[in-house]
C-alpha positions in Angstrom: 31.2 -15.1 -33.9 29.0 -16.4 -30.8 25.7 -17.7 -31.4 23.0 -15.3 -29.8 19.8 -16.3 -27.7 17.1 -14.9 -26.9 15.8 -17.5 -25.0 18.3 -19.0 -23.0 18.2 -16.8 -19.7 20.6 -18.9 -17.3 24.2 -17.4 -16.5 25.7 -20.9 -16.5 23.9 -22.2 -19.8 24.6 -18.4 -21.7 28.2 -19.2 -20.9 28.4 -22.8 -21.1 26.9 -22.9 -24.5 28.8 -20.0 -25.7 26.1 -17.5 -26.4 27.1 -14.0 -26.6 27.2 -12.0 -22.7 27.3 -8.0 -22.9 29.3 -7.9 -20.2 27.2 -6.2 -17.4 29.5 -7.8 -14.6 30.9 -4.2 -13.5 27.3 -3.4 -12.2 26.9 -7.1 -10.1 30.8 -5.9 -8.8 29.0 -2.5 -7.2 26.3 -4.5 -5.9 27.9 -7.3 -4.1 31.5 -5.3 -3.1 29.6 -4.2 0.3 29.8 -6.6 3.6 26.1 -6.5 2.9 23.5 -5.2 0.7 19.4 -5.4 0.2 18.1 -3.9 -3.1 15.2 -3.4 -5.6 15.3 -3.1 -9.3 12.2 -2.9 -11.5 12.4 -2.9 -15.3 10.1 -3.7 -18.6 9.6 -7.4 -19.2 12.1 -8.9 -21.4 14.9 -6.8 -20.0 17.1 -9.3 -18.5 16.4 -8.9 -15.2 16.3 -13.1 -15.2 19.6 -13.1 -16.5 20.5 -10.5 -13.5 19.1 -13.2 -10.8 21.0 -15.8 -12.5 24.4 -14.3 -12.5 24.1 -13.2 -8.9 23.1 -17.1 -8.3 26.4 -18.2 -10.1 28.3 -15.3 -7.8 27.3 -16.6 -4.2 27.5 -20.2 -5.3 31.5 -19.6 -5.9 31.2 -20.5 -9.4 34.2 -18.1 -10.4 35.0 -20.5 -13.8 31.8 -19.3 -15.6 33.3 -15.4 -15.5 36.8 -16.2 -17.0 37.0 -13.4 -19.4 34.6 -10.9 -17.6 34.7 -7.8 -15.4 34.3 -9.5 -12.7 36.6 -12.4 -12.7 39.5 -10.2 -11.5 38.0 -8.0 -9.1 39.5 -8.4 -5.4 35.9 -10.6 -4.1 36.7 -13.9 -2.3 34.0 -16.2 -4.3 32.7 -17.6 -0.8 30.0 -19.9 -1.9 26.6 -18.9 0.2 23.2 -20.8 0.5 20.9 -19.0 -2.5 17.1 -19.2 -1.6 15.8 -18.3 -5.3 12.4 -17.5 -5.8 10.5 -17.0 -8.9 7.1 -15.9 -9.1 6.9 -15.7 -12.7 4.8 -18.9 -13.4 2.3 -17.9 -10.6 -1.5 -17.8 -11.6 -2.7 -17.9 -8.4 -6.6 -15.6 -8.3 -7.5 -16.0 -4.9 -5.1 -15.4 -1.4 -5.8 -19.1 -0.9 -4.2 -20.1 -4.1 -1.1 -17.7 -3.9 -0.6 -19.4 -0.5 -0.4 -22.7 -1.5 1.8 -21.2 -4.6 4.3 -19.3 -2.3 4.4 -22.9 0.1 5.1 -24.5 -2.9 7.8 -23.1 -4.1 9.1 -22.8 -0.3 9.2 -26.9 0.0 11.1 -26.9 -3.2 13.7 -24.4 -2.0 13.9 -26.5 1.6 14.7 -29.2 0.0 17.4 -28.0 -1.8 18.7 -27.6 1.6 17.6 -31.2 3.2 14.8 -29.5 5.1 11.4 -30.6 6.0 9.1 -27.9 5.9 5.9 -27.5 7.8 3.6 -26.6 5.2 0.1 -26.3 7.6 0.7 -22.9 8.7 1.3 -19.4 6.7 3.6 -18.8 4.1 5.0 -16.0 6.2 5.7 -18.5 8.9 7.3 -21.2 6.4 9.4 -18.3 4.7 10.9 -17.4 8.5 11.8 -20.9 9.3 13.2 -21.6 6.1 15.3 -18.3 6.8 16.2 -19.4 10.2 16.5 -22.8 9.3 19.4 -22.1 7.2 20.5 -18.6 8.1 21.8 -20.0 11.7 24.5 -22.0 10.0 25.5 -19.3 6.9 24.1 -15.7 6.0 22.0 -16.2 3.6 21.6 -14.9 0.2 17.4 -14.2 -1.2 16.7 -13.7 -4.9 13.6 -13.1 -5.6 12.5 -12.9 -9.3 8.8 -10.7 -10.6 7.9 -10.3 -7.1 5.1 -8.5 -8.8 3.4 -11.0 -10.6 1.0 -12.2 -8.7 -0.5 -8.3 -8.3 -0.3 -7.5 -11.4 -2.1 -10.7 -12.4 -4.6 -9.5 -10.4 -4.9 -5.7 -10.7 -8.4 -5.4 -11.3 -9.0 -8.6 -9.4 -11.5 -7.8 -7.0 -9.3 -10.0 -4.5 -6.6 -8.1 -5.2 -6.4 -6.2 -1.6 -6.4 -9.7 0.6 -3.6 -11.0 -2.3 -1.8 -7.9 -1.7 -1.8 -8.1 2.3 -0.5 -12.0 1.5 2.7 -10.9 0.2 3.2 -8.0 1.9 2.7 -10.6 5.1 5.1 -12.6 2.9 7.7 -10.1 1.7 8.5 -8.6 5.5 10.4 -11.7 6.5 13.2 -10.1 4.2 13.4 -7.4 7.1 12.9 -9.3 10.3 15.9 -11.8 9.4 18.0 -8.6 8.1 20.5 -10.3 10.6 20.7 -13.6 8.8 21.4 -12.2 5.0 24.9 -11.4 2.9 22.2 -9.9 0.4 19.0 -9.6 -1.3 18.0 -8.9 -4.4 14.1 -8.1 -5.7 13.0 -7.7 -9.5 9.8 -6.8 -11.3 7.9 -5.0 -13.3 6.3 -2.8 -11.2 7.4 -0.6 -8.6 5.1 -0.8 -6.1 4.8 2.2 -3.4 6.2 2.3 0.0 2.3 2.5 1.4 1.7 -0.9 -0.3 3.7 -4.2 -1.0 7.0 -2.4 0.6 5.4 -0.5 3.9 6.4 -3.7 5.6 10.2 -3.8 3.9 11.3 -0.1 4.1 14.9 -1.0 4.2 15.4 -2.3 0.6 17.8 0.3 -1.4 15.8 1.1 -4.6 18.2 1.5 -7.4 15.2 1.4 -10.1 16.0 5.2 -10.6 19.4 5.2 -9.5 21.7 7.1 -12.2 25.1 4.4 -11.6 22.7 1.6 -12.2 20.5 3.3 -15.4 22.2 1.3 -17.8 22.4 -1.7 -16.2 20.3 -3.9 -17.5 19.8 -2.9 -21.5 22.6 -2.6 -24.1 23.9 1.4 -24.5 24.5 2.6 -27.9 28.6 1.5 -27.1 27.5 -2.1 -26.3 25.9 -2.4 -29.6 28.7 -1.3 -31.6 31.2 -2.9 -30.2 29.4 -6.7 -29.1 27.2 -6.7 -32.6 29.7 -4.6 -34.6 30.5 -7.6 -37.3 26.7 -8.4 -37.5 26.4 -4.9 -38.0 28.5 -4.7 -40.9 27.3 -8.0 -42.4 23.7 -6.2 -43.1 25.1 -2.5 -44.1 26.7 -4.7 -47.0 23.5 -7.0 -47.5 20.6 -4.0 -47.1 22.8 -1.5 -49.0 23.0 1.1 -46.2 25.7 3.7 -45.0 27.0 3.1 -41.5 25.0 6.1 -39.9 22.1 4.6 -41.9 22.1 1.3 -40.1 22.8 2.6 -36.7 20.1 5.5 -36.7 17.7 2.7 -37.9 18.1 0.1 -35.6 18.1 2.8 -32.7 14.8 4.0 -34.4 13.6 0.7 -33.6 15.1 -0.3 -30.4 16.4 1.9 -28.7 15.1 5.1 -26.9 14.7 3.7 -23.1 16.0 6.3 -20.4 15.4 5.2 -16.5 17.1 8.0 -15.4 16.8 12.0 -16.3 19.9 12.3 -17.5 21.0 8.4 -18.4 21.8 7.5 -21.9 18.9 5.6 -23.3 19.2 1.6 -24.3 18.3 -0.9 -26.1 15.8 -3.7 -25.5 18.0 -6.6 -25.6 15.9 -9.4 -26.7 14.2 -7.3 -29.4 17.8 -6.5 -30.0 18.7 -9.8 -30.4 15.6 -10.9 -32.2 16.4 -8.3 -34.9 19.6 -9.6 -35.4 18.4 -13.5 -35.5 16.0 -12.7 -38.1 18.6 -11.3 -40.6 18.0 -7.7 -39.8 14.4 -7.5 -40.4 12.6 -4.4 -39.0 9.8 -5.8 -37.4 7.8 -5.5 -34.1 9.0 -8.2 -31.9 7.7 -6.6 -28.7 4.2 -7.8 -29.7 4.9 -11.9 -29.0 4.8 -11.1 -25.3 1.6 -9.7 -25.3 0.4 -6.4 -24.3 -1.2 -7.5 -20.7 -5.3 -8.1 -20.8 -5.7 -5.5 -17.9 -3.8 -2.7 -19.0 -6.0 -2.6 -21.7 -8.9 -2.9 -19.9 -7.7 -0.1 -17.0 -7.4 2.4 -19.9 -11.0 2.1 -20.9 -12.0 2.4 -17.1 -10.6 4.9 -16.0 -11.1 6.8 -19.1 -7.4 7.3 -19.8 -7.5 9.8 -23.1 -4.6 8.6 -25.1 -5.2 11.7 -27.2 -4.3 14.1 -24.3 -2.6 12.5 -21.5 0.1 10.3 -22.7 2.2 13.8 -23.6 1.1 15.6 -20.0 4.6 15.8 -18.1 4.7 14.5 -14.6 6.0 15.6 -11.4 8.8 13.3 -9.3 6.1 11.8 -7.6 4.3 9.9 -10.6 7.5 7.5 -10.3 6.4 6.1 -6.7 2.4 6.6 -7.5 1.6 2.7 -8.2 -0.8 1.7 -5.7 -2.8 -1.7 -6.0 -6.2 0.4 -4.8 -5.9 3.3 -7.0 -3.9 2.1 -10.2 -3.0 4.8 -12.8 -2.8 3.7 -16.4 0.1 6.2 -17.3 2.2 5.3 -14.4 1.7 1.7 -15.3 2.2 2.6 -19.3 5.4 3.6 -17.8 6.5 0.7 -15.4 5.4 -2.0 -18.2 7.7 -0.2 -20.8 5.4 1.6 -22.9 6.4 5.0 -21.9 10.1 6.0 -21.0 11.6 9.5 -19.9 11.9 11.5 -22.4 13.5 14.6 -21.0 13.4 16.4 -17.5 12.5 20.1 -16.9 13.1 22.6 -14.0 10.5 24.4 -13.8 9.8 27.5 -11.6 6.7 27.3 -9.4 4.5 30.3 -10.2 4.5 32.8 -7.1 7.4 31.1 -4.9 10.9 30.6 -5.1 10.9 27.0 -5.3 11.7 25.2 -8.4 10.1 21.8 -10.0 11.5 19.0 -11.9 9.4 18.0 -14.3 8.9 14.5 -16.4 8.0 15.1 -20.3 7.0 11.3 -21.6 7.3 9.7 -24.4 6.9 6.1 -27.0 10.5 4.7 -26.4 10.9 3.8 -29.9 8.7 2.7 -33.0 8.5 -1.0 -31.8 6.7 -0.4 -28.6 4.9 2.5 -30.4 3.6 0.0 -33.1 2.7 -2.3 -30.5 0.9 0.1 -28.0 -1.2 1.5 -30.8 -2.2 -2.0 -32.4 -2.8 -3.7 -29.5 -4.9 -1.1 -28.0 -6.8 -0.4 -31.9 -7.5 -4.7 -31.6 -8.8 -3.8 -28.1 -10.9 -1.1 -28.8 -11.8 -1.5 -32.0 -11.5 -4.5 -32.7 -9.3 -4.4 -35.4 -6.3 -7.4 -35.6 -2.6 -6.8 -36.2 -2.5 -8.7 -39.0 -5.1 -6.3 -40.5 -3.5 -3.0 -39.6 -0.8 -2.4 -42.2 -3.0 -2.3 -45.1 -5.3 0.0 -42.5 -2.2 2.3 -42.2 -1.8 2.5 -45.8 -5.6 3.2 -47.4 -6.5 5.7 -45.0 -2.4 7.4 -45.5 -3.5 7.2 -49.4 -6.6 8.8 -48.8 -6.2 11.8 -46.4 -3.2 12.7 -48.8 -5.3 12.9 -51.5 -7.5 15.0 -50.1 -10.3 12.7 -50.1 -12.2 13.4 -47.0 -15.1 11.3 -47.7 -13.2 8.1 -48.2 -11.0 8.6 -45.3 -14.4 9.0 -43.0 -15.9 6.0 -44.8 -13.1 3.7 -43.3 -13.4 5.2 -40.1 -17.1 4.7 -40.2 -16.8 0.6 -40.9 -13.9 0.3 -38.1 -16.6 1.9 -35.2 -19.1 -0.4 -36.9 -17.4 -3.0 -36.0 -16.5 -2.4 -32.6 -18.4 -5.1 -30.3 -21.2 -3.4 -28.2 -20.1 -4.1 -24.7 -16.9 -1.8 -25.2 -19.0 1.0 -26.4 -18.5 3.9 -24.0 -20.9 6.8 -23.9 -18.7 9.5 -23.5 -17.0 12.1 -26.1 -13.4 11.0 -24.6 -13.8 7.5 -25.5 -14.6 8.8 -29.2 -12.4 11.2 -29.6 -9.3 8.8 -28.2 -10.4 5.9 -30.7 -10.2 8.4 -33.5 -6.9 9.9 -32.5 -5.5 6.8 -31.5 -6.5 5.4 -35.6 -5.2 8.7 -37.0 -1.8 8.4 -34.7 -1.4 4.6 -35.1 -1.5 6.0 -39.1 2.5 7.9 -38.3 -0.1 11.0 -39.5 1.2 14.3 -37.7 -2.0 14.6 -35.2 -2.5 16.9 -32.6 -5.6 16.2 -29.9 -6.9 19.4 -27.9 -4.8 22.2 -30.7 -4.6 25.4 -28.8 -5.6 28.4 -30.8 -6.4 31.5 -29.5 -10.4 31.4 -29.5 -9.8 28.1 -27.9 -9.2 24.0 -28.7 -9.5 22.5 -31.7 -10.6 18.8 -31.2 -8.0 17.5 -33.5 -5.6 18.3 -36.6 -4.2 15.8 -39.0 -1.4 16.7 -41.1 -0.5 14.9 -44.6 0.8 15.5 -47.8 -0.7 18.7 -49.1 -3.2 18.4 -46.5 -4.8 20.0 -43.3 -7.8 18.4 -41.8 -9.0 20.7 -38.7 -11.7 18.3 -36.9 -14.3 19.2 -34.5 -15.9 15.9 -32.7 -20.0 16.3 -31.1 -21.7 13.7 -29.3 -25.6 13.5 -30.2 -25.4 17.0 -31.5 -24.3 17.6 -35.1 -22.2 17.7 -37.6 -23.7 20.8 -38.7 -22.9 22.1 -34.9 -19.5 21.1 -35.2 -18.4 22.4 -38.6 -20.3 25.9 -37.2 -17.8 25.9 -34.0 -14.6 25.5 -36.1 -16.1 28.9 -38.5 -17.3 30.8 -35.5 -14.1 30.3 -33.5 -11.5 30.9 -36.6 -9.7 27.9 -35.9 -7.8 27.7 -39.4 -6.5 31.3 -38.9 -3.3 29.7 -37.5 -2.5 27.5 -40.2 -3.5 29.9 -43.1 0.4 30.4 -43.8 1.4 26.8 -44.1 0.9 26.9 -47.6 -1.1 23.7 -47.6 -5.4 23.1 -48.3 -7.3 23.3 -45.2 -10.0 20.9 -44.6 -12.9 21.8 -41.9 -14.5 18.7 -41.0 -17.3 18.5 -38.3 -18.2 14.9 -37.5 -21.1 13.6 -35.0 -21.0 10.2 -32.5 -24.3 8.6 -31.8 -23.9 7.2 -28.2 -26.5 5.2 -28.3 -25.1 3.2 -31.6 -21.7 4.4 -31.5 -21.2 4.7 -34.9 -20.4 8.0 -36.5 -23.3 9.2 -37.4 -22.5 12.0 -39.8 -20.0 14.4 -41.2 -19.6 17.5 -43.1 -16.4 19.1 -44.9 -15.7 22.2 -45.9 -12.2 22.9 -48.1 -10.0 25.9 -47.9 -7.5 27.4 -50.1 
């Protein structure tokens, strides 16, 4: 049985040391088996797209030893060694365009002289990036990997610099098309995908195979992968956790599984959670969360008023997939780029009053890791409430909305907005009504934001246990007002057949503190 790493993101040192490869060597075949090829992949952080960059290395530097064993080794491909300009932009903390440019010359002086060349670092980085290119490219084609391309954007997404960093790289990044001539192939990662109107208007001849359905399962371990590369550690904890077969496996795809880049792809695994899982004897734990969830996605949710209750289920047209724009960020499209939102399913839909018919994007949490680590990142962001604190959170307000106990349940909530610091406050009913939702949701409660009935919306609806909670949120009104709409508009006719109690429950936000300010129950049934 290899030894597995999670850590160790070098081709030659995976192999070397014998770590356990998925062999993903079928896909780098497609890639390199044209004359030549330039080509774009974003995916999630911790997705291997390293490893990807590092295996093409190996590949153009001739090193055929290191795929004995693999897909690869016996394809019909000549191994001609090529110079490799590798870039990595992942350790880049530049904040200004002065700093990336003495970050991008950098890293140019290192890869010259790899190649015995004395750069001329006094003049752009676009210019140093040509002559290196040139430099080099006149003697052999060249080969460019370039790893996180997107780093030093998103760094800087709400960076009011951002525009002049932006015009940097795309300065930077359109070298890859005016020495077109000079390259056997390029290859650009990241997290983002970036529209054509941005980064990219400068380097439209890159094929983007981010979407692409032969490349979907590229990088991430299928359901088939997992069975048959981790099959004997597999069956080491079905013995030690005393579970069936179809037990384990509809667990541990539960947990890790669930991404889908492509409509109709299979969905995979996250394959360092995967193997994280397996290096810490099968325990079911969110290992998403020691990356981080980035500072400013946080922060562009709260300021663009992004209402998790409501818009992380809206679907989304084609578009949405190339809508990431430095000047006009959307927190849902970059939910989805970073990995906290996959595909879910895609519709055809007919467009009302035309013949014409449109696909449509239904979202969704890939799986309960990321969910767990969406919700209590965001709940420590908002609310001020830390990880390590929101387990036993879950568990006393689950014990007391099951019980029926209303007033406990809003006591809770009451001491969690009391603690929110004041400079996240935000005077509007969204803001309130999101927190809420986004405490009752992180609970695995069944809530529902913006219920349709037929007199109208109902705010929210918690299901649990026996229970029914139909809530009504005001903002420096009352929760008299509240508890009157829910009567007046009937809201619990459409759950008077569930055989469960109905509680009404009106509650009232006081901007000015925000705390909740008061509530008022009613019981049905």
């Amino acid at each position: 049985m290899k030894d597995l790493t999670g850590s160790v993101y070098t081709f030659s040192n995976l192999i070397e040391g014998n770590f356990l490869y998925v062999d993903k060597t079928e896909y780098i075949w497609k890639l390199i088996q044209p004359a030549s090829g330039q080509y774009f992949l974003s995916r999630p952080r911790r997705f291997g797209k390293s490893l990807t960059i590092s295996t093409l290395e190996a590949v153009f530097q001739g090193r055929r030893e290191l795929f004995r064993g693999l897909g690869l080794y016996h394809k019909p491909y000549d191994w001609k060694p090529y110079p490799v300009i590798r870039l990595d932009f992942g350790t880049c903390d530049s904040r200004t365009p002065e700093q990336l440019t003495v970050f991008l010359l950098k890293k140019l002086k290192r890869a010259a002289e790899d190649f015995g060349m004395k750069l001329n670092c006094e003049q752009t980085a676009t210019a140093a990036f040509e002559d290196l290119v040139e430099h080099i490219g006149r003697k052999e084609k060249i080969v460019i990997l370039i790893d996180e391309y997107d780093k030093p954007l998103l760094s800087n997404a709400l960076n009011p610099d951002a525009e002049q960093i932006l015009d940097v790289l795309k300065s930077f990044y359109s070298v890859i098309k005016t020495t077109e001539n000079l390259q056997r192939f390029v290859f650009l990662t990241g997290v983002s995908k970036f529209s054509h109107t941005s980064v990219f208007s400068d380097l439209n001849n890159l094929t983007d195979i981010t979407m692409h359905r032969q490349y979907a399962d590229m990088l991430g371990y299928t359901q088939e992968e997992l069975e048959f590369y981790f099959g004997d550690r597999i069956e080491h904890l079905i013995e030690q956790q005393n579970l069936s077969k179809p037990e384990m496996l509809a667990k541990i795809k539960r947990w890790y599984n669930g991404y889908r880049f492509e409509g109709s792809a299979p969905t995979v695994y996250n394959p360092v959670s995967l193997v994280q899982f397996f290096n810490n004897n099968g325990i079911f734990s969110n290992y998403w969360f020691q990356t981080g969830t980035p500072r400013f996605l946080l922060q562009l949710i709260k300021e663009k008023k992004f209402n998790c209750a409501t818009d992380l289920t809206k679907p989304v047209a084609e578009a949405f997939f190339n809508a990431f724009d430095i000047s006009s960020l959307d927190p849902k499209v970059l939910l989805y780029q970073t990995g906290y939102l996959t595909i879910d399913r895609v519709v055809e839909e007919h467009v009302p009053f035309t013949d014409q018919i449109a696909r449509v994007y239904y979202m969704r949490f890939p799986n309960l890791e990321v969910e767990y680590s969406f919700n209590d990142s965001l709940l420590e962001y908002l609310a001020a409430v830390k990880q390590q604190d929101a387990e036993q959170l879950r568990i006393d307000l689950i014990k007391a909305a099951g019980s029926g106990d209303i007033d406990s349940f809003m006591k809770m909530l009451r001491t969690i907005f009391a603690n929110i610091p004041y400079d996240i406050h935000c005077r509007e009913e969204f803001y309130y009504q999101s927190l809420f939702y986004l405490i009752c949701y992180m609970l695995k409660l069944y809530v529902q934001a913006e219920v349709r009935t037929n007199s109208g919306r109902i705010d929210m609806t918690i299901q649990v246990g026996g229970w029914i909670y139909i809530i009504e949120f005001k903002l420096d009104k009352s929760a008299e007002e509240a508890l009157k709409q829910i009567k007046e508009k009937n809201y619990a006719e459409k759950f008077y057949l569930s055989g469960k109690h109905i509680m009404l429950t009106g509650v009232n936000f006081n901007s000015s503190t925000g705390q909740i300010e008061h509530w008022i129950s009613e019981k049905l049934l």
